[in-house]
Backbone as CSV, one residue per row, in Angstrom:
resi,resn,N_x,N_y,N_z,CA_x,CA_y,CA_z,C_x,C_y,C_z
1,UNK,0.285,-7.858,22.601,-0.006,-9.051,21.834,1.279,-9.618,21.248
2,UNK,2.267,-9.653,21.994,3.540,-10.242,21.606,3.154,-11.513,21.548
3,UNK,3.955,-12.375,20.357,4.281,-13.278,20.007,5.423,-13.497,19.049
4,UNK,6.137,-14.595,19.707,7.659,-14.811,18.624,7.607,-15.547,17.563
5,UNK,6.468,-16.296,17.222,6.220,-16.779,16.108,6.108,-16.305,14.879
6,UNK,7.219,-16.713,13.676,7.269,-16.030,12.661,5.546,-16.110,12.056
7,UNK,5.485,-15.110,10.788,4.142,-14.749,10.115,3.892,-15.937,9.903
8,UNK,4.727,-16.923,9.239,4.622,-17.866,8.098,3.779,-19.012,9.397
9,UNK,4.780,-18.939,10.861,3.652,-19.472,11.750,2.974,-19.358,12.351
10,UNK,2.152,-18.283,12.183,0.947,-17.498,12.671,0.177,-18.236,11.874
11,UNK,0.416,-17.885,10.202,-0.892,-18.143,9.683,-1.412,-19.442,9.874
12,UNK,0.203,-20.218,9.913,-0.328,-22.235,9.709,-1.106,-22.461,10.982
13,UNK,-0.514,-21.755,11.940,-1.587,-22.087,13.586,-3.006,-21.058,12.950
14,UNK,-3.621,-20.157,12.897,-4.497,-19.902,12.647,-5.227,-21.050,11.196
15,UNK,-4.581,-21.405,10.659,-4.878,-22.513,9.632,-5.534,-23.337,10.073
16,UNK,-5.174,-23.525,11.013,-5.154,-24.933,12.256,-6.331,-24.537,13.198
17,UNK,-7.041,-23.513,12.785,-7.838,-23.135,13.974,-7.287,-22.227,15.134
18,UNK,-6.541,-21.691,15.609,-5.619,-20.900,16.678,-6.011,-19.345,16.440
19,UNK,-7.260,-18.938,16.941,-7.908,-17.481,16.893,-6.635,-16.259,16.998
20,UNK,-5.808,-16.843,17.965,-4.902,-15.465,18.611,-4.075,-15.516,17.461
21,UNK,-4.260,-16.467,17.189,-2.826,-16.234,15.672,-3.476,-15.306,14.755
22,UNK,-4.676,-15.157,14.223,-5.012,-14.853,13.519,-4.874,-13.408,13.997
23,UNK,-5.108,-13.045,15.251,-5.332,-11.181,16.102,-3.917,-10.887,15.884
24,UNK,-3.206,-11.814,16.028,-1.552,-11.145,16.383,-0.954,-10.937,14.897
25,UNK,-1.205,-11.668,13.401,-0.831,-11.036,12.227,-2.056,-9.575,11.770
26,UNK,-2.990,-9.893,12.072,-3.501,-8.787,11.959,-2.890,-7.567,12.528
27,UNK,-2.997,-8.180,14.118,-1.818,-6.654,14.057,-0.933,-5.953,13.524
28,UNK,-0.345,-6.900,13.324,1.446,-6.975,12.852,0.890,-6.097,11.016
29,UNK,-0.047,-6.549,10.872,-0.264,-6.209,9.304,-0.997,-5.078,8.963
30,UNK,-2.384,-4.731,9.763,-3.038,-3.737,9.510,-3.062,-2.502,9.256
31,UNK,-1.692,-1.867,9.860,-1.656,-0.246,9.675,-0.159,-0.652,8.133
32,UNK,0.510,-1.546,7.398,1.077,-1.450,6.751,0.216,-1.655,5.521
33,UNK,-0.874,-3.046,5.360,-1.522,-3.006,4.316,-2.433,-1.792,4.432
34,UNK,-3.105,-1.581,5.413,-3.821,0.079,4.968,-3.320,0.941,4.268
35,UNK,-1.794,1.145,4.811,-1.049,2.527,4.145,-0.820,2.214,3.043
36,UNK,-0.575,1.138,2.334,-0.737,0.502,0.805,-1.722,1.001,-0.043
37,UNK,-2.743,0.555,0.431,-3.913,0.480,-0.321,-3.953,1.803,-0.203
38,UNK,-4.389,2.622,0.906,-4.607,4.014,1.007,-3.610,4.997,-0.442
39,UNK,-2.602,5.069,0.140,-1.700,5.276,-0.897,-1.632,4.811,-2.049
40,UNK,-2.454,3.873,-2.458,-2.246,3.150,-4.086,-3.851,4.188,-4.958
41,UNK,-4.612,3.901,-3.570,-5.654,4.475,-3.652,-5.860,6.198,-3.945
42,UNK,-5.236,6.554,-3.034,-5.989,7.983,-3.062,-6.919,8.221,-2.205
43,UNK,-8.104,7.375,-2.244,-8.883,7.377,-1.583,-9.034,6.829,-0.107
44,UNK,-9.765,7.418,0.647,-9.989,6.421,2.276,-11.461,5.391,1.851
45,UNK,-11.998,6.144,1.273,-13.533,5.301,1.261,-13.081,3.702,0.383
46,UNK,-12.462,4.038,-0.353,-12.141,2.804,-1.258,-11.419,1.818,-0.472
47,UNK,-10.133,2.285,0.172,-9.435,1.641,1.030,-9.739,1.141,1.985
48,UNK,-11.009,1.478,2.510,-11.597,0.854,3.677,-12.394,-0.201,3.244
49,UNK,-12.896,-0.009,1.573,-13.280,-1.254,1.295,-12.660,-2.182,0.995
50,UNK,-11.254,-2.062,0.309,-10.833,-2.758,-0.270,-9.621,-3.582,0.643
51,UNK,-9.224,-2.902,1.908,-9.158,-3.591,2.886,-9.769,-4.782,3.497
52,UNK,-11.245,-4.560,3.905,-11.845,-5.319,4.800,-12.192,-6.566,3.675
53,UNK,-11.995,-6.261,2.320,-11.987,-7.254,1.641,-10.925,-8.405,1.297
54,UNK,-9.662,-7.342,1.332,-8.476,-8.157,1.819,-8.141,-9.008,2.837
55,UNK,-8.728,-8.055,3.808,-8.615,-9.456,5.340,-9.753,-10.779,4.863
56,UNK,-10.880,-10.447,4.408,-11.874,-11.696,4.208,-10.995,-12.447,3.180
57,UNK,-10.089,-12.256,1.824,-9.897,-13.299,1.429,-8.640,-14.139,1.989
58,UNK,-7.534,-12.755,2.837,-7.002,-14.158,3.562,-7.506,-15.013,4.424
59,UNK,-8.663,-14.700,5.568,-9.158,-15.722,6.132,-9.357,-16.618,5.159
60,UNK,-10.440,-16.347,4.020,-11.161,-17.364,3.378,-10.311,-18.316,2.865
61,UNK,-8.769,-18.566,2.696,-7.863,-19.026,1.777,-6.877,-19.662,3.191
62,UNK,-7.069,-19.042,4.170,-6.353,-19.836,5.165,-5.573,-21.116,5.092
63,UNK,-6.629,-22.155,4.543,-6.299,-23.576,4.655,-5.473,-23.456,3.446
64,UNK,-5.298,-22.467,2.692,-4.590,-22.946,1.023,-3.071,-22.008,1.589
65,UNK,-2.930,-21.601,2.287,-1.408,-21.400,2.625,-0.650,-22.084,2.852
66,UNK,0.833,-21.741,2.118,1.831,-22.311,2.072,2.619,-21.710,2.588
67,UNK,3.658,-22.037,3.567,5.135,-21.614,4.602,5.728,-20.846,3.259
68,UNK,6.121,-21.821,2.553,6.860,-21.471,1.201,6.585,-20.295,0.472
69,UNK,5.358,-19.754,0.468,4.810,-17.930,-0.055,5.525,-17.258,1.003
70,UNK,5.504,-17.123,1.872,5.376,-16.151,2.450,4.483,-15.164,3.104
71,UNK,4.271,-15.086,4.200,2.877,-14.454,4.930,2.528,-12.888,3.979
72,UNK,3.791,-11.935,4.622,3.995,-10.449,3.660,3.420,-10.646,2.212
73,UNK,4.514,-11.734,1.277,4.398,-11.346,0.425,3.044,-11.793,-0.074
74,UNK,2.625,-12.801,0.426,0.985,-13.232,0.524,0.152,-12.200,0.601
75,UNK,-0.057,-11.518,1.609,-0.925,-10.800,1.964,-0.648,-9.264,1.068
76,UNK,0.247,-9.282,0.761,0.812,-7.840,-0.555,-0.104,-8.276,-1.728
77,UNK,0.251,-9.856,-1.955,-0.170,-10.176,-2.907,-1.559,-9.974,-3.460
78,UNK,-2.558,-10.365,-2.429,-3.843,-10.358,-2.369,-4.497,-8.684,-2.489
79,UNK,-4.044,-8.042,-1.729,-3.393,-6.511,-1.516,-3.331,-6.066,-3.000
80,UNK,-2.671,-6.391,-3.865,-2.599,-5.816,-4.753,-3.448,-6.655,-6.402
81,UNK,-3.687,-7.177,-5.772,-5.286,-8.368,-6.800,-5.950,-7.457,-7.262
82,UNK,-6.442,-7.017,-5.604,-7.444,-6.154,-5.666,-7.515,-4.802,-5.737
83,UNK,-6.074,-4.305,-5.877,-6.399,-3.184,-6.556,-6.335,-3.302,-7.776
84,UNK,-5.576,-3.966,-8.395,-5.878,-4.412,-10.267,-7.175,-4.367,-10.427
85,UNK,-7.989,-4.988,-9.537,-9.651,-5.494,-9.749,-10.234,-4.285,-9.897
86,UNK,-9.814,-3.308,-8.752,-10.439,-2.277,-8.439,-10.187,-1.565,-9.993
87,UNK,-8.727,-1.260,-10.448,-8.788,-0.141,-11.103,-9.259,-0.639,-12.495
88,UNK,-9.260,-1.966,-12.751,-10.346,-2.218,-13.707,-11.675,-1.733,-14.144
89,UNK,-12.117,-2.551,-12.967,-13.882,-1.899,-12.943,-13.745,-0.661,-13.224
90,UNK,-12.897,0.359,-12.590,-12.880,1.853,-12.800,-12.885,2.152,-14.067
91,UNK,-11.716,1.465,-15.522,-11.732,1.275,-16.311,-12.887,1.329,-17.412
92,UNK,-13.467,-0.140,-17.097,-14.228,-0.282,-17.329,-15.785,0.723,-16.951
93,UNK,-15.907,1.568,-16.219,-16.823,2.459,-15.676,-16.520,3.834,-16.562
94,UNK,-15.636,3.500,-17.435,-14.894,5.006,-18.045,-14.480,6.284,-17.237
95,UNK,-13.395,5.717,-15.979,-13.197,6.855,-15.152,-12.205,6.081,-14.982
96,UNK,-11.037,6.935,-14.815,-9.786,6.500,-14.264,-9.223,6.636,-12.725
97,UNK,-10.436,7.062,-12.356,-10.769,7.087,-10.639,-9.227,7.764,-10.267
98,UNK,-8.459,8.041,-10.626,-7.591,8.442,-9.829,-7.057,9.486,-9.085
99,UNK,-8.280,11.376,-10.019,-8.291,12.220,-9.050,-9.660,12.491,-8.993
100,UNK,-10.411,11.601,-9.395,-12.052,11.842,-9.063,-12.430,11.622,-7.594
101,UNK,-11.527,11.109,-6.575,-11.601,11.309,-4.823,-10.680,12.130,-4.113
102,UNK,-9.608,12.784,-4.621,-8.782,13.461,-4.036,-9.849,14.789,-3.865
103,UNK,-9.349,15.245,-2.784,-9.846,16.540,-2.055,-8.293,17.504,-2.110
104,UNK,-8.157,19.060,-1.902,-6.987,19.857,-1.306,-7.851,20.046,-0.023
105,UNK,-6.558,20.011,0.690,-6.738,20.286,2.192,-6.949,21.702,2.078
106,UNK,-7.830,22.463,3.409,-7.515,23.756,3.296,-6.300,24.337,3.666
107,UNK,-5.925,25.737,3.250,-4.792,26.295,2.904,-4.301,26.222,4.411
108,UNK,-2.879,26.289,4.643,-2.172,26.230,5.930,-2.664,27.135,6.646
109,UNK,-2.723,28.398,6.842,-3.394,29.353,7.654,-4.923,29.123,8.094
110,UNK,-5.472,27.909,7.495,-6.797,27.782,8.293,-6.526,26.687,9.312
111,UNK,-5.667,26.162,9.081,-5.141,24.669,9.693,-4.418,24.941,10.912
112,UNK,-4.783,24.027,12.405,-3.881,23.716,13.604,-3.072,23.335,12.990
113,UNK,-1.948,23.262,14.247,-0.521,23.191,14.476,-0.062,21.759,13.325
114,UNK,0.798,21.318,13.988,1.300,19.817,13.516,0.627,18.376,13.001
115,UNK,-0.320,18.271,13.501,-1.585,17.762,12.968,-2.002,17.723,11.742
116,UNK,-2.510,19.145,11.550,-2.956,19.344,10.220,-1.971,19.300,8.724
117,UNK,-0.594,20.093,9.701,0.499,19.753,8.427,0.802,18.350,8.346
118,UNK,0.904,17.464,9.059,1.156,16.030,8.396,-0.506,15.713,7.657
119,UNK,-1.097,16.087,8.076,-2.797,15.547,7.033,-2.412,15.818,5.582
120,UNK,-1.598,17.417,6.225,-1.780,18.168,4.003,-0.647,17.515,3.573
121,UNK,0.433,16.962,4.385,2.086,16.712,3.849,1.224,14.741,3.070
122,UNK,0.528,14.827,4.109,-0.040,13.164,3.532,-0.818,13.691,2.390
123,UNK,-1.624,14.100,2.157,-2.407,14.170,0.921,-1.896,14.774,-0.176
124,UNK,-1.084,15.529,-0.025,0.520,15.962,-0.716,0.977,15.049,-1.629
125,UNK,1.108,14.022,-0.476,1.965,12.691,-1.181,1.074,11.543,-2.055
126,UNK,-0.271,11.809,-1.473,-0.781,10.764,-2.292,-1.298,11.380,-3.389
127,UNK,-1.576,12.672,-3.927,-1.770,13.665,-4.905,-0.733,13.047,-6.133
128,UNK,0.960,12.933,-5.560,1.735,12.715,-6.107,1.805,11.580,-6.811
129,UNK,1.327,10.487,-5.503,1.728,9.082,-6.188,0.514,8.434,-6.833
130,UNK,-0.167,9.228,-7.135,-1.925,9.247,-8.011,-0.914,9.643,-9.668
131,UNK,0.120,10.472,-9.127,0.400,11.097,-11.101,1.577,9.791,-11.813
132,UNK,1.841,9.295,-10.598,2.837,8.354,-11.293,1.971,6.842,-11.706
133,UNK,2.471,6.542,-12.705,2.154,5.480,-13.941,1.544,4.327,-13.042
134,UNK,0.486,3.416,-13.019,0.166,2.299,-12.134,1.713,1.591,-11.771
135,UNK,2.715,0.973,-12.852,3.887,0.022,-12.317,4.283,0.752,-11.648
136,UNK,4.336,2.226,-11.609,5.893,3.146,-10.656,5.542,2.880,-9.540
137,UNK,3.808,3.270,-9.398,3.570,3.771,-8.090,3.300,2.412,-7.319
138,UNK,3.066,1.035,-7.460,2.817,-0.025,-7.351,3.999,-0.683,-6.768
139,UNK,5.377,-0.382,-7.643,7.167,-0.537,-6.941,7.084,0.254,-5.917
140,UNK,6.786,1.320,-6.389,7.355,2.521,-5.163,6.398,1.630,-3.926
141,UNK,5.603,1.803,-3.529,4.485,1.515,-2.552,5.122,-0.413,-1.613
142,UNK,5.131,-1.031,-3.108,5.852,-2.015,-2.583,7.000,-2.050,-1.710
143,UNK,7.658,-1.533,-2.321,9.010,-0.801,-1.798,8.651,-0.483,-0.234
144,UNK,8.281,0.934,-0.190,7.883,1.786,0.900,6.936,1.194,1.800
145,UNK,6.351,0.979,1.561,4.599,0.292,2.550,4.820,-0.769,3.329
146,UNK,5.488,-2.012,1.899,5.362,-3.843,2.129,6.938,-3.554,2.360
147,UNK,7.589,-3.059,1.901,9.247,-4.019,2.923,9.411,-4.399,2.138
148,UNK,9.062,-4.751,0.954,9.485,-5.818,0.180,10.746,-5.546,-0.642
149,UNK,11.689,-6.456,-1.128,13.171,-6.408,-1.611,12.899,-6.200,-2.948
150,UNK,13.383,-5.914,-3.919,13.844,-5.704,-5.505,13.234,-7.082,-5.826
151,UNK,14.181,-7.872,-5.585,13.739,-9.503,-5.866,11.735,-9.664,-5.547
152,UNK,11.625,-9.498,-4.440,10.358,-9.855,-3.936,9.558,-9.280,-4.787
153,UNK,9.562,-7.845,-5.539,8.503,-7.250,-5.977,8.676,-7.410,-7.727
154,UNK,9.900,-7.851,-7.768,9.850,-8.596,-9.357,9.442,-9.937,-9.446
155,UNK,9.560,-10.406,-8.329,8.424,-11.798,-8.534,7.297,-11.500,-8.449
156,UNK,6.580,-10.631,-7.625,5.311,-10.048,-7.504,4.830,-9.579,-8.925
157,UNK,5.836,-8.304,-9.532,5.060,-7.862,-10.722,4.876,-9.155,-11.739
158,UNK,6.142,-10.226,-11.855,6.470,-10.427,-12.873,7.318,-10.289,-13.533
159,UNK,7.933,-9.068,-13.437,8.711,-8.695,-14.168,10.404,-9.102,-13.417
160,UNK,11.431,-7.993,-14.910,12.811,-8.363,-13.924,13.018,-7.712,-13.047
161,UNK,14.220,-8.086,-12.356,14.553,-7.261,-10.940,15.193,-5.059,-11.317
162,UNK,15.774,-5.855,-13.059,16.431,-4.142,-13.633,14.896,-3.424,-13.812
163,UNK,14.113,-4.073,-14.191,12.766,-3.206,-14.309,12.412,-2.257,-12.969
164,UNK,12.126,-3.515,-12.471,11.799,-2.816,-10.932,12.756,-1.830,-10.230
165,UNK,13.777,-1.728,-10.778,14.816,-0.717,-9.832,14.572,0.229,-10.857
166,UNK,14.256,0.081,-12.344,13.824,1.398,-12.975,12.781,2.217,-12.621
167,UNK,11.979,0.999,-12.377,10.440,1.583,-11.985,10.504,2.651,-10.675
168,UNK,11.305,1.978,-9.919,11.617,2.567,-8.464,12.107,3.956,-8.545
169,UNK,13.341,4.375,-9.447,14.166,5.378,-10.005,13.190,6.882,-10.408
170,UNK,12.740,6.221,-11.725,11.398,7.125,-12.211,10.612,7.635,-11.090
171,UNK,9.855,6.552,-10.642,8.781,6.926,-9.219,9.815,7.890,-8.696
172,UNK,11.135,7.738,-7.994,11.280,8.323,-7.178,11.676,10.191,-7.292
173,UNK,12.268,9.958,-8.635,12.274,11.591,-9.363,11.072,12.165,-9.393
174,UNK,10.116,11.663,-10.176,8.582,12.106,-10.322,8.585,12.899,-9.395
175,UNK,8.231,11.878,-8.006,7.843,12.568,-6.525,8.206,13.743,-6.251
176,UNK,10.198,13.483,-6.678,11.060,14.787,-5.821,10.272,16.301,-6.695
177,UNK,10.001,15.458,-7.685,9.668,17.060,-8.939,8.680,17.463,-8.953
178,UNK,7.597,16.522,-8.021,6.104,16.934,-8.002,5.846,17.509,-6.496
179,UNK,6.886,17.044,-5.085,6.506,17.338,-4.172,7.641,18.491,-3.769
180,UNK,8.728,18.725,-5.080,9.551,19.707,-4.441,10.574,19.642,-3.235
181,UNK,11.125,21.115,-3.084,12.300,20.692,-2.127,11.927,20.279,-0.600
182,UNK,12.621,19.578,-0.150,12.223,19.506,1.253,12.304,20.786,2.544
183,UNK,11.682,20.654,3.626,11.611,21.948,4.481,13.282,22.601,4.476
184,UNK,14.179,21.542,5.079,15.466,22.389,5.095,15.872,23.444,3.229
185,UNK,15.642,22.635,2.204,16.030,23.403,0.782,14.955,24.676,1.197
186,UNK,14.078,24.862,1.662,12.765,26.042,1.545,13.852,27.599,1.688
187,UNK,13.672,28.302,0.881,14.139,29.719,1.427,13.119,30.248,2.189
188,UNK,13.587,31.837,2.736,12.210,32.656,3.212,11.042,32.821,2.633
């Protein structure tokens, strides 16, 4: 499904009515906003909702795009609406939802080969980025997930660009101190 048309003109031809435009950013987008949400989430069940809700409001908003946003940061944007929305309601539900869906994988010795260690090394990580503060893990994710620049995600939060490289900093110690040394640091 190659196409050389930047995002920004995908969406205006799908704007325009142009179906394939619309299949070919989806592509381009689907396994990065998943790993977002997933990761912001914790959860798969949530993320699968809060996905398929994401794709409905960019269709639904189609005609209100502007070249000038930006497709990414558009679709981050919306992307991250709704997890505000989400962790509201949670809020508001008096649960902070954030390890009320995490599962532990079973222990390595019950687990196949390579497979299973990237499942536990993934749930590992999102264990982790569940303990860091909503802004850290929100930069970090931005950062990591969306591509997005220092600049891009301080226009996103709001905030300044020194924030966001703090935010980034913190997140990124947290992690090292919550997920430990990497395989080469491991002794026997």
């Amino acid at each position: 499904m190659d196409d050389a048309r930047t995002d920004d003109d995908l969406m205006l031809a799908y704007a325009r009515g142009e179906a394939r435009a619309f299949e070919v950013l989806y592509e381009r987008y689907r396994q990065p906003l998943y790993r977002y949400l997933l990761h912001a989430l914790g959860d798969r069940a949530a993320a699968d909702d809060l996905y398929q809700d994401v794709w409905s409001r960019i269709i639904d908003a189609r005609a209100r795009f502007r070249k000038s946003r930006g497709f990414k940061r558009y679709a981050f944007r919306i992307a991250h609406n709704r997890l505000v929305d989400h962790w509201r309601a949670l809020e508001r539900q008096g649960s902070s939802g954030e390890f009320d869906e995490l599962r532990l994988a079973a222990p390595s010795e019950q687990q196949p080969d390579s497979a299973s260690a990237r499942d536990q090394q993934a749930q590992q990580l999102r264990q982790a980025l569940m303990q860091l503060s909503t802004e850290q893990r929100e930069a970090f994710l931005l950062q990591q997930e969306a591509g997005l620049s220092l600049a891009d995600i301080a226009a996103h939060s709001g905030v300044g660009r020194e924030t966001v490289k703090s935010r980034l900093r913190y997140a990124v110690k947290r992690l090292r101190n919550l997920l430990g040394p990497g395989p080469e640091a491991a002794g026997p």
